[in-house]
N, C-alpha and C positions, 0 to 999 in steps of 0.2 A: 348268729350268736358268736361270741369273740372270748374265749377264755385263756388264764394267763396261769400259767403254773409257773411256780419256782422249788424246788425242794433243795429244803436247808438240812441241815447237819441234824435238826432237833425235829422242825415240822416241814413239813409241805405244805405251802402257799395257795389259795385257788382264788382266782376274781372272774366273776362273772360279768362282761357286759353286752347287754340287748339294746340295739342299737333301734331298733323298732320303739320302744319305750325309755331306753336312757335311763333304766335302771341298772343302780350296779349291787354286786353281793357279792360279799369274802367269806371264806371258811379255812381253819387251818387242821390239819390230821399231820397226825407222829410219824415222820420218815422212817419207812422202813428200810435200812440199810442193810439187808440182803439182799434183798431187788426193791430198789429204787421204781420200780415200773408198778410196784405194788398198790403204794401210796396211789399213785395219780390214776390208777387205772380205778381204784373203790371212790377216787373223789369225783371220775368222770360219772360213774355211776350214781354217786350223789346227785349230781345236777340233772341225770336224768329224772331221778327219782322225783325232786322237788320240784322240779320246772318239766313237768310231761307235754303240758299242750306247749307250749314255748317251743320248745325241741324238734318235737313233731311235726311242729310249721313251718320249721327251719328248713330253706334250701341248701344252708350249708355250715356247718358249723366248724369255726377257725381256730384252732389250740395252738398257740403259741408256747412253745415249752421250754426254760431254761431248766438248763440237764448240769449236777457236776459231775456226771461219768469220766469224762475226759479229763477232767481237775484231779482228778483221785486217782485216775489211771497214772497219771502222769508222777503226781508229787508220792505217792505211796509205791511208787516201780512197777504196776500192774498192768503193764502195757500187754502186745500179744509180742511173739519172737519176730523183729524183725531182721533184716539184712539190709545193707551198705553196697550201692555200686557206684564208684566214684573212677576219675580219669589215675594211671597209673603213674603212682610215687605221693596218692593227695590222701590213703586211704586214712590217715592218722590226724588229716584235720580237726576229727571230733574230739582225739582227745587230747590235743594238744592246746586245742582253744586259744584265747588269748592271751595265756600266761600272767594272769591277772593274780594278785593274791589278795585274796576276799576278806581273811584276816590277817591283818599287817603282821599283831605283836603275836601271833601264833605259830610257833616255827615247827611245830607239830599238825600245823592244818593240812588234810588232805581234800584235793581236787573231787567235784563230783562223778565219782563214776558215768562214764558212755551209755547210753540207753541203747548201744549196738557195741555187745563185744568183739574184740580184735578180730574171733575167727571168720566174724559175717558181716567183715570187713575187707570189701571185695574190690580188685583192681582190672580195668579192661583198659587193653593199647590202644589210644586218640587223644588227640589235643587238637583244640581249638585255639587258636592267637585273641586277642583281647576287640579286634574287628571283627570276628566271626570268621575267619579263612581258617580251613581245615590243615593243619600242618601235618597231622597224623590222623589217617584214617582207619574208620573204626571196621575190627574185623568180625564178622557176624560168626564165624563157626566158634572162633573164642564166648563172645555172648552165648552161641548156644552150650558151650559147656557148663556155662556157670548157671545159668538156668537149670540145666537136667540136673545140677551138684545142689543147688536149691531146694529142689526135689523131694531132695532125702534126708536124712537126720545130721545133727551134725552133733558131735563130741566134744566139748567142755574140759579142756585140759587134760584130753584123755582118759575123762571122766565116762560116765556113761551120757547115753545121748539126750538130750534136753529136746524141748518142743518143735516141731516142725514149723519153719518158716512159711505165717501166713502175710507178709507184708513187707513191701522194699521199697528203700529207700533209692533213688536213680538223683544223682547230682554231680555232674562234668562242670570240669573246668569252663566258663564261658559260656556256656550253652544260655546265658539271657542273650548274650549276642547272637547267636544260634542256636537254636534248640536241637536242630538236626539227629543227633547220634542221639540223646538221652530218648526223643520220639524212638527210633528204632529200636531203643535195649526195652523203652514201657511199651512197646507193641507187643514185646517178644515174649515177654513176662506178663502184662493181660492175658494173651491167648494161653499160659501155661497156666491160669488158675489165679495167679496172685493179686493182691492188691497193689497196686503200685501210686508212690508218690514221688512225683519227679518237678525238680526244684524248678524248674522255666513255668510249669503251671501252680506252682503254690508260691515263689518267691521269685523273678525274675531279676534280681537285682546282683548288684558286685558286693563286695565281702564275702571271702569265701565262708568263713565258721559260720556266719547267722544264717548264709543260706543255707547251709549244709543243717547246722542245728536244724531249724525252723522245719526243716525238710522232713529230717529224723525225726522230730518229735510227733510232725503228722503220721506216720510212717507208723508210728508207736501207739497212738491213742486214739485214733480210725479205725481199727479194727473192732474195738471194744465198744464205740461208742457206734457203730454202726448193727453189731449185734443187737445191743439194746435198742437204738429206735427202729430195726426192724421187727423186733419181739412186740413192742410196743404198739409198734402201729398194723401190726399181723393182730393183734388183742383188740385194741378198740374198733380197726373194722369188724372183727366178728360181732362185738358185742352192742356197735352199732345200730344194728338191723339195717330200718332202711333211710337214717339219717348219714349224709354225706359230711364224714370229718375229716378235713382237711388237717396236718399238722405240719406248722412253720417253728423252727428251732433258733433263740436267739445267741445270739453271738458276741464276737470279743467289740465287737468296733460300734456296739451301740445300734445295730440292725436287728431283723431276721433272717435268715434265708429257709428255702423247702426244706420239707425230710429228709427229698434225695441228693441236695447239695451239700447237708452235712454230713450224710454216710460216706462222704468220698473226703471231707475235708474237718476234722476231726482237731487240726491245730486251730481253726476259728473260733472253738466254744469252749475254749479253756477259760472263758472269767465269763460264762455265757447266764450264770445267775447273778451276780455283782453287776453287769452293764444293766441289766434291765433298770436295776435302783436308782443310777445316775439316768440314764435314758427318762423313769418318771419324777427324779427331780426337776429337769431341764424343762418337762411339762408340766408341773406343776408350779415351780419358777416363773415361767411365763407369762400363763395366767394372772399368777397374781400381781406381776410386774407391771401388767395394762390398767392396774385397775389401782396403782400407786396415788395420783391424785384425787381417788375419790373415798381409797378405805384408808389408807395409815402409810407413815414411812415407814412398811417393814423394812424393803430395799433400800439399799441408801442414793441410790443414783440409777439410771437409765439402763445402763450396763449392769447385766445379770451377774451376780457375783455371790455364789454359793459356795459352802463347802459341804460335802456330802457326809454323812454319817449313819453307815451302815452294822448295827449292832444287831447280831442274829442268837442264835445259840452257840453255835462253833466259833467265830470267827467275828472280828469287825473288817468292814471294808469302808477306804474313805476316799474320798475325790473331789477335785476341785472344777467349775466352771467358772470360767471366765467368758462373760459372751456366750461361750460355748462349754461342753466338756472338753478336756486336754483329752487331744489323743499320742500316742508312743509308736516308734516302730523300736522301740530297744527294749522289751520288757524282757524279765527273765522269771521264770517259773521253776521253782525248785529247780535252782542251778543251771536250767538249759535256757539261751537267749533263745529269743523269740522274734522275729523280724518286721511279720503282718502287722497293720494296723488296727489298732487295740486301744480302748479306753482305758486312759491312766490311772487305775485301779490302784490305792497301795494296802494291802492285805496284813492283816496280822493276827494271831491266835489269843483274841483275847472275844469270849464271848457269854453268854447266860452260861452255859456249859462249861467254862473253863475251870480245869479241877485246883481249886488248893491244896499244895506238899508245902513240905518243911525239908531242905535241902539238907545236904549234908555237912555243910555251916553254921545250921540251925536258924538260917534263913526260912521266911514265908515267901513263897512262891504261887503266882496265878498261872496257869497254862504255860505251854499252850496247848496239852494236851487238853482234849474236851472229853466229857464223859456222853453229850452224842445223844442219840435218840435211846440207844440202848446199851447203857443203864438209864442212862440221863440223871438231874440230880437225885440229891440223894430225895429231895421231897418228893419226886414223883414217886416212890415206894418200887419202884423196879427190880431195887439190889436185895440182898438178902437184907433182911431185919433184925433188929440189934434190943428187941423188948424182951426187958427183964434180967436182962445182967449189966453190968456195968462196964464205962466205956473202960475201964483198966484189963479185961477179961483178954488172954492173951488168943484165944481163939474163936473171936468174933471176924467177921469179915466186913469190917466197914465200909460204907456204900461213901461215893464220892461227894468231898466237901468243896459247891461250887459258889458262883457268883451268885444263881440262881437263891441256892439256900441262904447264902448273908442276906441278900435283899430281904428276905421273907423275912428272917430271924429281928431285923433292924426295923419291919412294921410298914417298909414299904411297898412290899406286894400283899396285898390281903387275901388271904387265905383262900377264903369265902366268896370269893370274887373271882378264882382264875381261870381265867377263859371263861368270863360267863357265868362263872360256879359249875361247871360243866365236867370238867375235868377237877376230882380231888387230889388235895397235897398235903403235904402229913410235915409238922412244923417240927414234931419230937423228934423224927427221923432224919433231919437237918441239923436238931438242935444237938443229935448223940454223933454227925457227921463232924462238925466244927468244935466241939468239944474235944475230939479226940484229936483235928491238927492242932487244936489250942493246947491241947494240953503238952505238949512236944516244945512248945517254944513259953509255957510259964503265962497264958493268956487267956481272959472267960471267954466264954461266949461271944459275949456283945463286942469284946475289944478284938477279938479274932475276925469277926463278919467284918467291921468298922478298917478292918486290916486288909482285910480281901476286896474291900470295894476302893478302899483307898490305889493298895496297887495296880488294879484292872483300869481305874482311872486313868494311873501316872503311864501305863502303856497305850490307851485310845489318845493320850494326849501328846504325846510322843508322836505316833503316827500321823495325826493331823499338822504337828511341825513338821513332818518331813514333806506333807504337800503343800503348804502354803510358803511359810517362813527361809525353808530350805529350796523352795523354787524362787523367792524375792518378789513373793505377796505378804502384806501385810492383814494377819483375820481382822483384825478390828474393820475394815475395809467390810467384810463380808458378813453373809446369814447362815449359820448353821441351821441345814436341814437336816432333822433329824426321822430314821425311819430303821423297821427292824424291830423284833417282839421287844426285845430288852434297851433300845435305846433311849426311849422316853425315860428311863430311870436314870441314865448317866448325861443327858446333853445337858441339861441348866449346868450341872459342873463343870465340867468342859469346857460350855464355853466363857464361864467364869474364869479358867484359869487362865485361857488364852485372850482375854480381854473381848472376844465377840459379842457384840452386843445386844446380835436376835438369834432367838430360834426358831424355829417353824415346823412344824408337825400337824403332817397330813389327817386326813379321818379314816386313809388307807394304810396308818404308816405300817400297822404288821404283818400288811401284805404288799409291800409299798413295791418289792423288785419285779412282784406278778401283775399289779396293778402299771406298773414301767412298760413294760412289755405288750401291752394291750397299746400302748402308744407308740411302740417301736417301727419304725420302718421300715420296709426291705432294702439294704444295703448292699453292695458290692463295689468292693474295691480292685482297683488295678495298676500296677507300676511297670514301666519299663526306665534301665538305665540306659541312660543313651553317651554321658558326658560332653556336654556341648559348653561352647566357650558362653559366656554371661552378653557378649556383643550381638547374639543370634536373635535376629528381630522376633518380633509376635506372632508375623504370620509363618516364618519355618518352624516357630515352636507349635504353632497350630496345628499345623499339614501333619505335624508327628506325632499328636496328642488325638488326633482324627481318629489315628487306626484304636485308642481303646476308647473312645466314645461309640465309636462302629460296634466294639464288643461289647458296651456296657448298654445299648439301646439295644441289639440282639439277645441277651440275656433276660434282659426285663418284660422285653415283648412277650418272649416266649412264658413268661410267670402269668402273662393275662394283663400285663399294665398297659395304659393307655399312652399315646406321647403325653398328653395334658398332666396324666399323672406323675411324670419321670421329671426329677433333677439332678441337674450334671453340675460337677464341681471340680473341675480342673488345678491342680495346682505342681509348684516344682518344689525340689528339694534341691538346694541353691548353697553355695559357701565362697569365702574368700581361698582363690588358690593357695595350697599350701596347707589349709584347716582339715581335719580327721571328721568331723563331721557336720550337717549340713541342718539347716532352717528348712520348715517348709512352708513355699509361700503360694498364696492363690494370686491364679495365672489372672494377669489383666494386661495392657497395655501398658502399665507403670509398674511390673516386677522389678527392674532396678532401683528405684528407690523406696520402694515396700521393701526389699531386701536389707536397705541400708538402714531402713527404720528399724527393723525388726531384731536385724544386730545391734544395734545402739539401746532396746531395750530389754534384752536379754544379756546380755554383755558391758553393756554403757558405754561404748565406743564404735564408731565405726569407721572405712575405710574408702572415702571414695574414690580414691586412686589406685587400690588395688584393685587387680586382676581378677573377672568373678568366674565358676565353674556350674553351670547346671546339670546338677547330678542326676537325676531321678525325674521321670513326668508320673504323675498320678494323677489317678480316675477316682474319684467318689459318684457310682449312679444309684441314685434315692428313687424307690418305689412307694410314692404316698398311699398310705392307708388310713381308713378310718378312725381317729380315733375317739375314745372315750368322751364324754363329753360331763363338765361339774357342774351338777344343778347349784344355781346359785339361789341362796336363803335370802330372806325380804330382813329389810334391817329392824333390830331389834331395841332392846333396851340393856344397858349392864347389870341392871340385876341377874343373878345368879343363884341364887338363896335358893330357889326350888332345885337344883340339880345335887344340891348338899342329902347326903344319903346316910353320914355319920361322922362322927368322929373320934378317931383313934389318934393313941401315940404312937410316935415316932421316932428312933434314935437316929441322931445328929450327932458330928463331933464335939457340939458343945451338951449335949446332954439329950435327954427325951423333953419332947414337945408333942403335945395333941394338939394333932392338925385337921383340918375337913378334910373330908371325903367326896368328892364329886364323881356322877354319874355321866362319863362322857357324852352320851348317848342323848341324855338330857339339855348337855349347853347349844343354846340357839347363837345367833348371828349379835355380837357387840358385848356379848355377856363380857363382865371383866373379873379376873380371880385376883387375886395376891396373894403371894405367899409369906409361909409355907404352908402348901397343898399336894394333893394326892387326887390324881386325874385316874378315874378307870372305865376304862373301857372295855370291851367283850372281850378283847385279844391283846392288849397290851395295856401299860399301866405310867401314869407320865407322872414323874415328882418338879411338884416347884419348890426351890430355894427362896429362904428367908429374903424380903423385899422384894425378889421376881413379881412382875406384872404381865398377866395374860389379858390377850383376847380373841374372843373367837372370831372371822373372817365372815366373808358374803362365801366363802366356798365350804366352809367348816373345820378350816385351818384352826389350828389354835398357836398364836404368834406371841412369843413371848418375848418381852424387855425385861434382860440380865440385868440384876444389880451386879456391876463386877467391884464391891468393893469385900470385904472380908467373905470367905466361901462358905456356903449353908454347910 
């Protein structure tokens, strides 16, 4: 049995699939945001409960778990206290950074604080030369002092003493050339208790600040994230009994790896529930892309060409594939760069959750604060209640007016329907929410909701320019996948305004990042910089690429993978002499003119007379596992008529309209909709716009053709 957890800001995610039967099953339960371990531990119980003999049978059962412990750790400053040992004169690298200024016309803007204050900001006498020859060598009775001074408390401006250091950061100058001296100072500091992260085993490359960052940050959100999956996985072996559950944690780069590889490495699962949703687009993509000549041009060409559209409660996440997902080694997460490879994820707080204020302009404003699992909106009845006095009442405490409740208020989430009918939601307590930021800018009701959805819009759609348009793709080019509880409300819009002409929504989409995850693979990556001239044949670039193929087949074996199961994917990161930074390209016997191509398409020029530099060798090794598999549906007819369940109005910016209601659950293979309609489903709720045309797929996609001309 293969389960996928994701936990969102609102709900927690569960997908079940038995691979013995190839049945699959989704459930969502309310994040509980004091322990995170809560939620997943009463849903692991659920599947016991419902599937007993299933379990029972099970020789092993696989939990795949995306965690945002580490995200929150990180962007909310909840890391544990850690400490800085760097080569001496370098200890201020962190806050010196790259002296970037993030806002140009702000002359008022301050840099983001160091996630390691000055004082534990630690210097030891060595240096390394840029070959790895030891100029200065390092003195061990020095390391031991700073260790024993580690020890013990330290003092805060003279303050009183703050937390005892459980975590260090080790990063010397050079040490990818050599690791030598940073091994000695993490031997020194293991044996005394600490956790330690040293930059030759988490980032071996040149730049010093992103190594250093990349470092720190692990350094920072390791500790935390290792507490909880050992809390976690101390709980479900007890509660186990005598079924064996294994759990695999997924990560930044579109893999998994073990339990006990992310207890140690804590900077890889920083977008570790965002990757899973691209990871099950690219599988879902796929699929459907074999099967272009025989069902519809959803896709417009051969070449897989999505963009991703991750609408949760908190947060939208978006991503582009090309062929592939884009992956980054320059991300930055709440101000600290990040170095690892990583799916280019671009994040923004716009979500079901997002609370509507009125600024102090008398502006309407959407997030990006989120009102979260708890309160969550105001319809979920969480916050206190507002019956029987009026919204002018100056000591009411009004529950938050979000996305969630415009939708409701405007007729496009039915009431009586959400989650199932499962879960109640209370309309007046929305209606007394949005009233009262209406009443603050001169607006009813309807024009206030009609307000909130408009601007959560103009920010998901902003974000998707910045990954297609602003990387020099064109969306019309591409298919918006849509997935996430609250997405099916906003894609038909979207990708109206952006002129994309499909959109595609799974029949997992509101478990779409846990259902990702189920198809994710054990990944690891590995770089070393080496700086070789561009002239250096294929086989010295091989002989050198050997030693992390060596390491990336030793790692995987020891997981239980088979060779049959294992892919290697070699490649460099390559530039013209003289450039700041580098392409990367997969290693073939024709890297030099891959190189030249791939400049001329990211750039529109290239230079074949210049001088080329290889900067960086990487290791991508893939551990295939099973995945998921889509029963495909027998072809049908487009009628549709029996899945019509009702019909209601709806506000629109041109007025109310009574639209159908369809019962997702109901539409078979070929059925065709038009809009304007109202899709619902147990877990989420999909709006078509005026002349939108749907149909459902052989997998149970529902693939829609955007009218992109006036927006419903």
């Amino acid at each position: 049995l293969r389960v996928g957890i994701d936990i969102g800001g609102t709900f927690t995610d569960f997908v079940v699939f038995s691979p013995s039967t190839g049945e699959i099953r989704t459930f969502k339960l309310p994040t509980s945001p004091h322990d995170p371990a809560e939620a997943v531990l009463k849903g692991l119980e659920e599947i016991r409960y419902s599937l007993p003999v299933v379990i029972d049978s099970c020789p092993l059962v696989t939990v795949i778990h995306g965690s945002t412990v580490a995200t929150n750790a990180l962007l909310e400053r909840k890391g544990s206290c850690a400490a800085l040992i760097t080569t001496h004169g370098f200890k201020d690298v962190l806050q010196i950074g790259r002296q970037n200024r993030p806002e140009l016309y702000n002359f008022a803007s301050q840099p983001v604080e160091p996630l390691i204050p000055a004082e534990l900001r630690l210097e030891v006498d060595e240096r390394m030369d840029r070959f790895g020859e030891a100029l200065v060598h390092l003195d061990d009775a020095q390391v031991d002092e700073i260790v024993e001074s580690l020890g013990k408390s330290h003092n805060k401006d003279g303050g009183q003493p703050h937390s005892m250091v459980e975590s260090v950061a080790v990063c010397l100058l050079f040490s990818f050339a050599n690791p030598t001296h940073e091994q000695r100072i993490a031997d020194k500091l293991r044996a005394a208790g600490f956790l330690v992260s040293a930059s030759h085993e988490i980032l071996p490359e040149y730049r010093e600040y992103v190594r250093t960052s990349t470092t720190v940050v692990n350094a920072y959100v390791t500790p935390v994230l290792d507490g909880y999956l050992q809390r976690l996985e101390a709980e479900v072996q007890q509660r186990s009994k005598a079924v064996n559950v294994q759990i695999q944690v997924m990560q930044s780069n579109g893999g998994s790896l073990s339990v006990g590889e992310a207890r140690k490495a804590g900077v890889r699962c920083i977008l570790s529930g965002p990757a899973g949703g691209v990871v099950g687009a690219q599988f879902v993509g796929e699929i459907v892309n074999q099967r272009i000549g025989e069902t519809s041009n959803l896709i417009s060409n051969s070449l897989l060409q999505l963009l991703t559209f991750d609408m949760g409660g908190t947060s939208t996440d978006v991503a582009l594939i090309h062929g592939q997902p884009q992956i980054t080694t320059d991300a930055n997460v709440g101000g600290h760069p990040i170095g690892i490879p990583l799916l280019d994820i671009h994040t923004i707080g716009a979500g079901g959750g997002s609370i509507a204020s009125v600024d102090a302009g008398g502006a309407l404003r959407v997030g990006p604060e989120s009102a979260g699992a708890d309160p969550g909106p105001a319809c979920y009845g969480k916050s206190a209640t507002i019956s029987g006095q009026t919204p002018a009442a100056s000591n009411i405490r009004y529950p938050p007016a979000t996305v969630t409740d415009a939708n409701l208020l405007l007729g496009r989430i039915p009431a009586d329907y959400f989650l199932g009918g499962e879960m109640p939601i209370y309309p007046e307590l929305a209606e007394h929410a949005l009233a009262h930021v209406g009443a603050q800018i001169g607006l009813d009701v309807q024009q206030t909701a009609l307000g909130i959805i408009e601007i959560a819009n103009a920010h998901m759609e902003r974000a998707l320019r910045v990954i297609s348009i602003e990387r020099g793709h064109d969306p019309r080019d591409f298919t918006l996948l849509s997935f996430g509880g609250a997405g099916g409300l906003h894609a038909a819009d979207l990708a109206r305004r952006l002129k994309i002409p499909r959109v595609l929504i799974s029949p997992y989409a509101a478990t779409f990042s846990a259902f990702g995850m189920l198809a994710a693979d054990t990944v690891k990556d590995y770089t070393q910089t080496v700086m070789l001239p561009g002239k250096s044949s294929y086989a010295a670039i091989s002989t050198q690429i050997d030693i992390l193929i060596e390491k990336g087949l030793r790692d995987l074996s020891r997981e239980g993978f088979s060779p049959q199961e294992i892919s290697l994917h070699p490649t460099l990161d390559m530039r013209y002499k003289g450039q700041s930074f580098e392409l990367n390209i997969p290693l073939g016997v024709d890297f030099i003119p891959d190189f030249h191509a791939a400049h001329r398409h990211h750039f529109g020029y290239e230079r074949y007379e210049a001088e080329i530099e290889i900067v960086n060798l990487r290791l991508q090794a893939v551990g295939r596992v099973p995945s998921p598999k889509l029963a495909e549906q027998p072809e049908g007819n487009p009628d549709c008529t029996a899945a019509i369940i009702d019909r209601r109005p709806v506000i629109f910016p041109q007025g109310k309209i009574e639209i159908p209601l369809y019962r997702g659950e109901s539409l078979t293979c070929d059925n065709r909709l038009e809009g304007p309609a109202i899709i619902i489903r147990s877990d989420t709720t999909i709006l078509l716009g005026d002349a939108d045309h749907a149909r459902v797929d052989h997998f149970g996609n529902l693939a829609i053709d955007i009218h992109t001309g006036a927006s419903a």
